[in-house]
PDB file of N, CA, C and O in Angstrom, chain B, residues numbered from 101:
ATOM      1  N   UNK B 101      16.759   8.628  12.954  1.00  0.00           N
ATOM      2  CA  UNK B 101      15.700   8.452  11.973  1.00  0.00           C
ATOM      3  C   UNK B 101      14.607   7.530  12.510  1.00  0.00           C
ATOM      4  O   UNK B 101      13.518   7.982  12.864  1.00  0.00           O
ATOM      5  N   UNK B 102      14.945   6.081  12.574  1.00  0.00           N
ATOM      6  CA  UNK B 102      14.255   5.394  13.345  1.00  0.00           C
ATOM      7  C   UNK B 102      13.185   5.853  14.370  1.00  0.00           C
ATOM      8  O   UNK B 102      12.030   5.427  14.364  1.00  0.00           O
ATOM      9  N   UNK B 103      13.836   7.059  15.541  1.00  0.00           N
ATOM     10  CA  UNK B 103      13.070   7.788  16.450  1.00  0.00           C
ATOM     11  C   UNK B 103      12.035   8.634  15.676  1.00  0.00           C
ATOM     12  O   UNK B 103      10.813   8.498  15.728  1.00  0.00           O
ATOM     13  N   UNK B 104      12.471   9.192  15.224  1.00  0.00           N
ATOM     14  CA  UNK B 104      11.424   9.744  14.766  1.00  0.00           C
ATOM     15  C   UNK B 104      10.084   8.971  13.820  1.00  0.00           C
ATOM     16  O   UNK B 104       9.038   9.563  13.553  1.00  0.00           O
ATOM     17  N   UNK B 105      10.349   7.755  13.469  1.00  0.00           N
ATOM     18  CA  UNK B 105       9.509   7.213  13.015  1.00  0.00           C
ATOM     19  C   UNK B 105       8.411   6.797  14.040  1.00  0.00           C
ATOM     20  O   UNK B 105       7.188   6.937  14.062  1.00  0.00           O
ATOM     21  N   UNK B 106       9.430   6.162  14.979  1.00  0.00           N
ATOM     22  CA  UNK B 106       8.666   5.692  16.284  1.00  0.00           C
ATOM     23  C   UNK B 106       7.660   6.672  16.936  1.00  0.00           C
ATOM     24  O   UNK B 106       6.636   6.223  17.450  1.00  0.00           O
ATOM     25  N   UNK B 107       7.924   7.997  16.929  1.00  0.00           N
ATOM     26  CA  UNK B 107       7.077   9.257  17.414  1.00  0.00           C
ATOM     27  C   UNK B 107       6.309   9.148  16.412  1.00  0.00           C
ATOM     28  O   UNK B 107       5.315   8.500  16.741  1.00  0.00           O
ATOM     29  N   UNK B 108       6.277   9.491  15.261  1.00  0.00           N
ATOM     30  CA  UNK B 108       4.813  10.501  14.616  1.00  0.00           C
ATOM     31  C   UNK B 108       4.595   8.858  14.158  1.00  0.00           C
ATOM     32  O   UNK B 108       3.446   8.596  14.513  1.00  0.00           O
ATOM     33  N   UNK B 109       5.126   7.796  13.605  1.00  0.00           N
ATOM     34  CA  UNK B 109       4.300   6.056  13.236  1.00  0.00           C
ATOM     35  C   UNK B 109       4.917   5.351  13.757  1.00  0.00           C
ATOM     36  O   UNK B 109       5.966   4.872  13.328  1.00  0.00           O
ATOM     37  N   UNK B 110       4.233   5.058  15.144  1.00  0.00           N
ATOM     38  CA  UNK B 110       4.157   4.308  16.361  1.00  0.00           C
ATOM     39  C   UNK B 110       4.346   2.799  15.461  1.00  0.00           C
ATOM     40  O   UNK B 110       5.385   2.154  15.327  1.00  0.00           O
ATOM     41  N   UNK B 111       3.376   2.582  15.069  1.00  0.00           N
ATOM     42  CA  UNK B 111       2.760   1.075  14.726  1.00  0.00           C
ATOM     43  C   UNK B 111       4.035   0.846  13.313  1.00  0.00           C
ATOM     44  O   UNK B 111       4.476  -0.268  13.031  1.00  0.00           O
ATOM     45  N   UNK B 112       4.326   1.743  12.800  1.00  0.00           N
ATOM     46  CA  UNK B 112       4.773   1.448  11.448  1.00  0.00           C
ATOM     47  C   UNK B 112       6.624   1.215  11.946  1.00  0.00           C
ATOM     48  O   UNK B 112       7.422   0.770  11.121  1.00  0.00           O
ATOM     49  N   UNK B 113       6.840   1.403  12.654  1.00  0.00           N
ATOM     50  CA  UNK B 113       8.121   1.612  14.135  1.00  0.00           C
ATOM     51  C   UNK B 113       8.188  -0.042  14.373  1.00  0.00           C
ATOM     52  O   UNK B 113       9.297  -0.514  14.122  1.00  0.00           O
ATOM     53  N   UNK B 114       7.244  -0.931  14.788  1.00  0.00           N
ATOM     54  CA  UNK B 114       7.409  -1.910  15.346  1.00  0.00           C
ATOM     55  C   UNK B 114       6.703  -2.982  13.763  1.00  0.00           C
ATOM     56  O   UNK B 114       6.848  -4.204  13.726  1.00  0.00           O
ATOM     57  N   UNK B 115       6.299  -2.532  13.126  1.00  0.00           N
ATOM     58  CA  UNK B 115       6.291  -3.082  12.015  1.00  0.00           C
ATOM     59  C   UNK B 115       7.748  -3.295  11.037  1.00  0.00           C
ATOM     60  O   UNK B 115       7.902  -4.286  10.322  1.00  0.00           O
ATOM     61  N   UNK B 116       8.482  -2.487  11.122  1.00  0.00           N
ATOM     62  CA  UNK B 116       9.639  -1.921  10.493  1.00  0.00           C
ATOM     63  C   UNK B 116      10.781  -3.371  11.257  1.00  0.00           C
ATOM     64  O   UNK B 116      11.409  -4.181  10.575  1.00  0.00           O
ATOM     65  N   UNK B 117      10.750  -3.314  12.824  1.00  0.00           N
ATOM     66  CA  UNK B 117      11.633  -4.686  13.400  1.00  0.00           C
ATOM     67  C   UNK B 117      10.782  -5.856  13.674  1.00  0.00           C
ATOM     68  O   UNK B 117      10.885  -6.492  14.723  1.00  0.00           O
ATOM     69  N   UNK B 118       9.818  -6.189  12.604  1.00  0.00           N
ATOM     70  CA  UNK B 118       9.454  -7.444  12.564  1.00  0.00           C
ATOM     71  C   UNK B 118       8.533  -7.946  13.924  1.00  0.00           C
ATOM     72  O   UNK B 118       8.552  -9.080  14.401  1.00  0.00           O
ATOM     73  N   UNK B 119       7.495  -6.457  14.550  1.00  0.00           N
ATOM     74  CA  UNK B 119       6.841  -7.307  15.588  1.00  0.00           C
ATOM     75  C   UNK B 119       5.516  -7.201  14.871  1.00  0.00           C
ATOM     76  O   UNK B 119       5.219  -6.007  14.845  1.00  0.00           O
ATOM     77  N   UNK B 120       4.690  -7.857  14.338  1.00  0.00           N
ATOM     78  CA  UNK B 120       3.491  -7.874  13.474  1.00  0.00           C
ATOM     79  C   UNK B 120       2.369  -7.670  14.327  1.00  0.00           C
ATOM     80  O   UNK B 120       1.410  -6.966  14.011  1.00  0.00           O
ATOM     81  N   UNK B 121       2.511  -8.443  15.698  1.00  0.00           N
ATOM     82  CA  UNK B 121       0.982  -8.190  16.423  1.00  0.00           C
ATOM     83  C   UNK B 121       1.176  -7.320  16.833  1.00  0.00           C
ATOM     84  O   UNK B 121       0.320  -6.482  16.546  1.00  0.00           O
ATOM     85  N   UNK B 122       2.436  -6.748  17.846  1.00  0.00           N
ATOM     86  CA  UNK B 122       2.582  -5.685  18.174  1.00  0.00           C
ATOM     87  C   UNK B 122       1.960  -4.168  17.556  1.00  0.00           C
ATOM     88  O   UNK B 122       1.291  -3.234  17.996  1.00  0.00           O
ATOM     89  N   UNK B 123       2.567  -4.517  16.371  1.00  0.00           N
ATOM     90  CA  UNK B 123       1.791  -3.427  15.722  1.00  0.00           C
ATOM     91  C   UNK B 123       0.526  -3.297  15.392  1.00  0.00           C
ATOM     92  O   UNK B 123      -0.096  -2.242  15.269  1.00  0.00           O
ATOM     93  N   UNK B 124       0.019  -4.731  15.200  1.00  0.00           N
ATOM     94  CA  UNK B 124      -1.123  -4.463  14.699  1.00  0.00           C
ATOM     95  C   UNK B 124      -2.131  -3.898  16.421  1.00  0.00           C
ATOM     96  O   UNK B 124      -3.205  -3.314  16.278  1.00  0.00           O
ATOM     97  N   UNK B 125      -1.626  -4.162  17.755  1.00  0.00           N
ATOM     98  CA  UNK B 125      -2.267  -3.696  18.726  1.00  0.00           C
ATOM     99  C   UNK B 125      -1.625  -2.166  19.296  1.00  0.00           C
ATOM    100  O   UNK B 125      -1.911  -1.579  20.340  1.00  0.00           O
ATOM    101  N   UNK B 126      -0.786  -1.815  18.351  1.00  0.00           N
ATOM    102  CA  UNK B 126      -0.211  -0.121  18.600  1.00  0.00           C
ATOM    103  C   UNK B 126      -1.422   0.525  16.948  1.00  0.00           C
ATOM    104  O   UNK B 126      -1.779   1.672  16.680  1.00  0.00           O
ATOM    105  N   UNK B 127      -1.594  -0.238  16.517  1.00  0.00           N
ATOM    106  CA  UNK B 127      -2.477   0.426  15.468  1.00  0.00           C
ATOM    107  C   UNK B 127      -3.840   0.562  15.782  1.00  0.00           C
ATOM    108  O   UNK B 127      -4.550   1.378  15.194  1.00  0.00           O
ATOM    109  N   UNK B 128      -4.324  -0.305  16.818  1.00  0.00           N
ATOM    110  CA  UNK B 128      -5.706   0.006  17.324  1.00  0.00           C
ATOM    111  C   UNK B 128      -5.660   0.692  18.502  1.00  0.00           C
ATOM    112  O   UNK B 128      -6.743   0.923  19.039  1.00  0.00           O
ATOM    113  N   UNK B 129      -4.667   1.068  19.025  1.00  0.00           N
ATOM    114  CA  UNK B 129      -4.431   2.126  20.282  1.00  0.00           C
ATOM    115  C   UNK B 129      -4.105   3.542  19.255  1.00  0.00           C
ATOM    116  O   UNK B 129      -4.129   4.671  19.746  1.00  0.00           O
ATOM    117  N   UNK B 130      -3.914   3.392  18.325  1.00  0.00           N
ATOM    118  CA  UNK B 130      -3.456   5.299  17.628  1.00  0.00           C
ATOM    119  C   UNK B 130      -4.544   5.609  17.131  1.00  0.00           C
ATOM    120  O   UNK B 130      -4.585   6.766  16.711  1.00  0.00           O
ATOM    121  N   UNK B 131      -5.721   4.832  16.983  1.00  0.00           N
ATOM    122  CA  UNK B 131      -6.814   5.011  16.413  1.00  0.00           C
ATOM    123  C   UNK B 131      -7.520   6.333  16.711  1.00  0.00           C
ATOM    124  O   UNK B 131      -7.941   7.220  15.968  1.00  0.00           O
ATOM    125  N   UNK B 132      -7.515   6.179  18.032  1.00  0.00           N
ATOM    126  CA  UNK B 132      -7.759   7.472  19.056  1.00  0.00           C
ATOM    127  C   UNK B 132      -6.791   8.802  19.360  1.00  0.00           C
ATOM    128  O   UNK B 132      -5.744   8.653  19.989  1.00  0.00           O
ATOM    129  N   UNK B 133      -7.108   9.789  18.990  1.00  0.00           N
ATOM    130  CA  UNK B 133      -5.803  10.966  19.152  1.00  0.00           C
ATOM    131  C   UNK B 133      -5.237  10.531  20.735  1.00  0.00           C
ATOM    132  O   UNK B 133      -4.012  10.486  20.842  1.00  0.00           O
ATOM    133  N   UNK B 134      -6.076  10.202  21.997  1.00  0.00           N
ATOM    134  CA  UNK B 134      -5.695   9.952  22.964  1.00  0.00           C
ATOM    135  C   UNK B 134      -4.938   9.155  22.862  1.00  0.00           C
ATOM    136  O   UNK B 134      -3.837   9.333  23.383  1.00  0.00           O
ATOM    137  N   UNK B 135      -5.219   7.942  22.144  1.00  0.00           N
ATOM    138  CA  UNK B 135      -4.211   6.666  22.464  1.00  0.00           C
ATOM    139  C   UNK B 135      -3.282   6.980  21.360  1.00  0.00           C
ATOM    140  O   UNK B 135      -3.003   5.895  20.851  1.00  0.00           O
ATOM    141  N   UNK B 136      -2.804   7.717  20.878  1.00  0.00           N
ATOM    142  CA  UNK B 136      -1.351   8.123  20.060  1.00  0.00           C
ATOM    143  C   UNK B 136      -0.114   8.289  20.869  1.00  0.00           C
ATOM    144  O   UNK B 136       0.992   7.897  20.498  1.00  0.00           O
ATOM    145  N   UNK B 137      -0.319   8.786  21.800  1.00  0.00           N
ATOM    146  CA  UNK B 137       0.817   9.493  22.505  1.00  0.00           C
ATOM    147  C   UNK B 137       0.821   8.217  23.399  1.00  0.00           C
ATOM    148  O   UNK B 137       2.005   7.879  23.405  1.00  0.00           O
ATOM    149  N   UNK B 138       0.296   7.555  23.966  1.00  0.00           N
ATOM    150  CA  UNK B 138       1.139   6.370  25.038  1.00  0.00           C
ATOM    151  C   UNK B 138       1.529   5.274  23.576  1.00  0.00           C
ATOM    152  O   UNK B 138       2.438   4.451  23.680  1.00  0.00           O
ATOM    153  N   UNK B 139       0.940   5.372  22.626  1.00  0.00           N
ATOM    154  CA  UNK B 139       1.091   4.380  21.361  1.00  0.00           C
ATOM    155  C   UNK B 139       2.825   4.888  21.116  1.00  0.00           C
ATOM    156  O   UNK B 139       3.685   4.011  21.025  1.00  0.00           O
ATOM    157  N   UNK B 140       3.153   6.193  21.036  1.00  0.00           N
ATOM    158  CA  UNK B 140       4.204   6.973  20.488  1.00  0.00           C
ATOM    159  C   UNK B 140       5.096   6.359  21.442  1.00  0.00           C
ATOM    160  O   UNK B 140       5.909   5.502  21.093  1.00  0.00           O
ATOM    161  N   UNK B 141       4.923   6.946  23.176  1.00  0.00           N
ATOM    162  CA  UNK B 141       5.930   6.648  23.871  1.00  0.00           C
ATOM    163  C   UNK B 141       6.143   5.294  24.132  1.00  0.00           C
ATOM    164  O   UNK B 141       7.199   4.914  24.637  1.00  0.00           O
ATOM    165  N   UNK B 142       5.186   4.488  23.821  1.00  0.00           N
ATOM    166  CA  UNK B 142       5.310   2.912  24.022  1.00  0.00           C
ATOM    167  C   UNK B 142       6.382   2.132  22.767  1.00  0.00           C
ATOM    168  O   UNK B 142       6.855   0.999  22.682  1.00  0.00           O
ATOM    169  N   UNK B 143       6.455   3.122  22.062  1.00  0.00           N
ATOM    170  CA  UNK B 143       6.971   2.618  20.481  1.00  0.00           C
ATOM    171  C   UNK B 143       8.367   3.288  20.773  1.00  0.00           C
ATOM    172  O   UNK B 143       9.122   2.815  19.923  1.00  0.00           O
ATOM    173  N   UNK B 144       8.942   4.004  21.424  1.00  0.00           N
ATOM    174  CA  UNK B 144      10.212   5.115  21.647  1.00  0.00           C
ATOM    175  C   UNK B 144      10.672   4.115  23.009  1.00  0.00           C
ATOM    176  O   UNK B 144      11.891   4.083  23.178  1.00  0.00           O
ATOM    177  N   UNK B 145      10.114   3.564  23.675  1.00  0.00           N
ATOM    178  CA  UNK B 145      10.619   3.328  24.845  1.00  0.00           C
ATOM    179  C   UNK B 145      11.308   1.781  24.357  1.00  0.00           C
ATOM    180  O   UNK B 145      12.443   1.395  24.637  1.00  0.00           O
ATOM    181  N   UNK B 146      10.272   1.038  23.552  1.00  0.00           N
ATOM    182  CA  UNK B 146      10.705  -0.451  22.734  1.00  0.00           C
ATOM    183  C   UNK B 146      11.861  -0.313  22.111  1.00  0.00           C
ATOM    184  O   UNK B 146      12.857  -1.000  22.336  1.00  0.00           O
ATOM    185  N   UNK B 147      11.746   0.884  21.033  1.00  0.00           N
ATOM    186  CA  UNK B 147      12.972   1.048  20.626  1.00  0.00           C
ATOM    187  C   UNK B 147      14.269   1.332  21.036  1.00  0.00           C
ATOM    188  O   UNK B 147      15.187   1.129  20.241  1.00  0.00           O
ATOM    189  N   UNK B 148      14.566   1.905  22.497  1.00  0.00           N
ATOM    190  CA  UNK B 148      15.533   2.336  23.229  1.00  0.00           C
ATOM    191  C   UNK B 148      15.859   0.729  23.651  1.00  0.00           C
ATOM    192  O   UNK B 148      16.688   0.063  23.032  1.00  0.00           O
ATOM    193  N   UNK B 149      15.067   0.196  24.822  1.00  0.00           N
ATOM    194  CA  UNK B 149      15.365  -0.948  24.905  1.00  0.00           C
ATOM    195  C   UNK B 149      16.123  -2.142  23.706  1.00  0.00           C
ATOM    196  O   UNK B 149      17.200  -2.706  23.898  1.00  0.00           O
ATOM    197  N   UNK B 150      15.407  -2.284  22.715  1.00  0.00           N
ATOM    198  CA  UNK B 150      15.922  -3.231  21.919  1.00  0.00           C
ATOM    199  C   UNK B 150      17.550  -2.476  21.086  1.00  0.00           C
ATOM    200  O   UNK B 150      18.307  -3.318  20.604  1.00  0.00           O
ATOM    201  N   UNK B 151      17.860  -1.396  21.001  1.00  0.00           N
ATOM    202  CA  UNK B 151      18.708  -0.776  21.406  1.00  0.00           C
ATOM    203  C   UNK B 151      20.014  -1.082  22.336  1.00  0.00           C
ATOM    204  O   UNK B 151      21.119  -1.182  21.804  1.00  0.00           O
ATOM    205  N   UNK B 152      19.896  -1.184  23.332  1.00  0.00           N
ATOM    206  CA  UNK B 152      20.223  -1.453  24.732  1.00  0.00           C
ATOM    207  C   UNK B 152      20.392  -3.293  24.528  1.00  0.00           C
ATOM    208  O   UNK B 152      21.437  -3.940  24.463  1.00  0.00           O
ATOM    209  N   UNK B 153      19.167  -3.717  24.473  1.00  0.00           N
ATOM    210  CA  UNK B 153      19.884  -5.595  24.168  1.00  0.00           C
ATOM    211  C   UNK B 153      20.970  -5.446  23.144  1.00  0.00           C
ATOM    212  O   UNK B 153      22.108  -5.725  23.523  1.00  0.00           O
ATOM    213  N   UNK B 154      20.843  -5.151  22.227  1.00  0.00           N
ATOM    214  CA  UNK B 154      21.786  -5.403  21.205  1.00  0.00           C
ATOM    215  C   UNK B 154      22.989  -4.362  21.653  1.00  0.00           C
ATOM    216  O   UNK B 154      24.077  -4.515  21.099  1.00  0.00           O
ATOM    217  N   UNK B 155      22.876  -3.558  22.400  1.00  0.00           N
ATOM    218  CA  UNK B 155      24.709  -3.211  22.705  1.00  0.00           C
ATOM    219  C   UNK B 155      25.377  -4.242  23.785  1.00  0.00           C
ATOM    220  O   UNK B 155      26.590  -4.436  23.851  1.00  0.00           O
ATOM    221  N   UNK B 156      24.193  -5.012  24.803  1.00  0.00           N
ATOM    222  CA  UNK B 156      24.463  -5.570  26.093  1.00  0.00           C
ATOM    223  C   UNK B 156      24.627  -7.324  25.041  1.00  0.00           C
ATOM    224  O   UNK B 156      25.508  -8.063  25.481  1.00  0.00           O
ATOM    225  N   UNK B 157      24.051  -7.718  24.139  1.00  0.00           N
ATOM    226  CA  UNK B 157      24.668  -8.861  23.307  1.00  0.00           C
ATOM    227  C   UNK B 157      25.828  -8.258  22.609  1.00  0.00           C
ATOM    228  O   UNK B 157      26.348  -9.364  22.460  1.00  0.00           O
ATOM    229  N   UNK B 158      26.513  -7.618  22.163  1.00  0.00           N
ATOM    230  CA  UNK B 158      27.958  -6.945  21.922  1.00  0.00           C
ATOM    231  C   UNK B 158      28.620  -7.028  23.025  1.00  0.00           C
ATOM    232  O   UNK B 158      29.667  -7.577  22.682  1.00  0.00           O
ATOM    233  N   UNK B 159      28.656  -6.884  23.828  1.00  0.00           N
ATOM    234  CA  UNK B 159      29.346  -6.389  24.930  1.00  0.00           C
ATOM    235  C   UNK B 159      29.709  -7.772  25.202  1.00  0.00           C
ATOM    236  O   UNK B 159      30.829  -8.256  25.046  1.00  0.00           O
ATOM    237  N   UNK B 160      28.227  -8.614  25.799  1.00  0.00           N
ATOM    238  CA  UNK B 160      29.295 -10.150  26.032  1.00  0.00           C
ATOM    239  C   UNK B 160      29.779 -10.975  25.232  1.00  0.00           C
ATOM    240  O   UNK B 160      30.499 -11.872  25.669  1.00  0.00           O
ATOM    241  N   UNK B 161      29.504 -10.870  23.895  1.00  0.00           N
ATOM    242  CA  UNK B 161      30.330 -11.805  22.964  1.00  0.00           C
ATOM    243  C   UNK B 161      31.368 -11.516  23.269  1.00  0.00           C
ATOM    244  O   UNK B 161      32.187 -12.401  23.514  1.00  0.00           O
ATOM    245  N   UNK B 162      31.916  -9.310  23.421  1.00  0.00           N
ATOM    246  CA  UNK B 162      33.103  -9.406  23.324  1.00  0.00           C
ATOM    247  C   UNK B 162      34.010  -9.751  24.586  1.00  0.00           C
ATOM    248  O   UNK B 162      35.222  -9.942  24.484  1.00  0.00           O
ATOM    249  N   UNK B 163      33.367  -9.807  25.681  1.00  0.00           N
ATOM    250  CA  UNK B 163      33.882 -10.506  26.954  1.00  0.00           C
ATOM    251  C   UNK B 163      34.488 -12.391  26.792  1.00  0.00           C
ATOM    252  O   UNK B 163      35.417 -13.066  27.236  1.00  0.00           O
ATOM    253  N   UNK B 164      33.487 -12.563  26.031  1.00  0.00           N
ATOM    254  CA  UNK B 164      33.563 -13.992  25.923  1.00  0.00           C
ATOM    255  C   UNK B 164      34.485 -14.548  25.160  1.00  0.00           C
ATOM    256  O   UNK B 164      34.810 -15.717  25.369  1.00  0.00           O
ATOM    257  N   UNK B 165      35.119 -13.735  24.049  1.00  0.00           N
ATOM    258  CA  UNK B 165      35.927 -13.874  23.233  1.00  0.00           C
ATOM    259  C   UNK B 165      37.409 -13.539  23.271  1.00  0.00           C
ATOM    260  O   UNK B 165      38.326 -13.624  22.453  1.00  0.00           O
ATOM    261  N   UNK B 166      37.268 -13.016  24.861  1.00  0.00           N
ATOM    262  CA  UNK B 166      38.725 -12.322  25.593  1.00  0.00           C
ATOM    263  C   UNK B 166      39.785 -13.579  25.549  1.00  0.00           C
ATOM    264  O   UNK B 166      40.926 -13.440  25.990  1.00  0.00           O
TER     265      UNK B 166
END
């Protein structure tokens, strides 16, 4: 679900996990049909990553807790 938010509302994607400027500078890049699509994949790629931290912070708590 999330993904797909991130594709068709880039800005509303990084608004949603609390990055405010972020968005507000993915909202003046979608302005332009051009700047949608690096706005889109820039917003899909954040989200994979922050994704990825939070399985790699799981992972070592649960190492740490061995």
């Amino acid at each position: 679900m999330m993904t797909l938010i991130a594709i068709f509302f880039p800005c509303i994607s990084f608004l949603l996990r609390g990055k405010i400027l972020t968005s507000l500078l993915c909202l003046i890049l979608q302005f332009t049909l051009i700047g949608w699509l690096p706005a889109a994949i820039w917003a899909v790629i954040s989200l994979q990553n922050s994704r990825a931290d939070r399985r790699n912070e799981k992972l070592i708590r649960a190492m740490r807790n061995r």
